[in-house]
N, C-alpha and C positions, 0 to 999 in steps of 0.2 A: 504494500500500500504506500500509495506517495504522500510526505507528509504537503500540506498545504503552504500556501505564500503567504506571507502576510506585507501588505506595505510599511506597515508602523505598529509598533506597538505598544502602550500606556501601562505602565503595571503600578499601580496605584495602590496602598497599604494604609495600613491602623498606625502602630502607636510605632512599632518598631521595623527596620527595613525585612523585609524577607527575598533576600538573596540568593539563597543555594541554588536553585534551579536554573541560575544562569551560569555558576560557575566553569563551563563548557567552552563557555566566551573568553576565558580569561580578560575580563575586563577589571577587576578589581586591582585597585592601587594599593600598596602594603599597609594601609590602614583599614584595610577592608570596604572602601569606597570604590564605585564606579565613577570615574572624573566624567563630569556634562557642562557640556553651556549649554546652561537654562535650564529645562527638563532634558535634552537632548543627550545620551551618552556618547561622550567623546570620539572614542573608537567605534562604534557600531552608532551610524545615524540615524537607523531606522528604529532605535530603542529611545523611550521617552520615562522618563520618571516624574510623578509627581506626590505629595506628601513626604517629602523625605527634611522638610524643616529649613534651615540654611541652606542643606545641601544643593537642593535644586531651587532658591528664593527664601527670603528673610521671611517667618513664620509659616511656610508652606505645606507644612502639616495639620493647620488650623484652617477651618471653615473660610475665616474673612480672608488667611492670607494666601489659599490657595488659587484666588480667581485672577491672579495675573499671572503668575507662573501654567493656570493652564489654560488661558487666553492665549498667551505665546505658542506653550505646547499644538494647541489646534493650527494657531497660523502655521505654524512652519510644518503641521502635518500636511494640512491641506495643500501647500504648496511641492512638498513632494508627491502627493497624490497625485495631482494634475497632468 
């Protein structure tokens, strides 16, 4: 069976990151961070992260301070999508 494509992908979380199942990607930096601008990860562009706090925007894990960080997140998916 072939696995599917995906354009973009959002993986959005709770209180704390949950990681592992990307490990494959070796994207983690030795702090056990994936580097991004913005929600965007660094090395892989088609991977987006949001809720992760600082890491992807200042209070980003929080209701009010997620809506810029995934305002961005959509523009610049959308613009890959195109």
């Amino acid at each position: 069976m072939r696995s599917p494509e995906a354009g973009a992908i959002i993986w959005c979380t709770g209180l704390r990151p949950a990681l592992s199942h990307l490990a494959p990607l070796g994207l983690r930096d030795p702090r056990g961070h994936i580097p991004t601008v913005g929600a965007q990860a660094l090395d892989e562009p088609r991977l987006h992260f949001l809720g992760y706090g600082d890491w992807t925007g200042p209070a980003s894990a929080t209701l009010i301070g997620v809506g810029r960080p995934a305002r961005e997140a959509a523009r610049v998916i959308a613009a890959v999508l195109r």
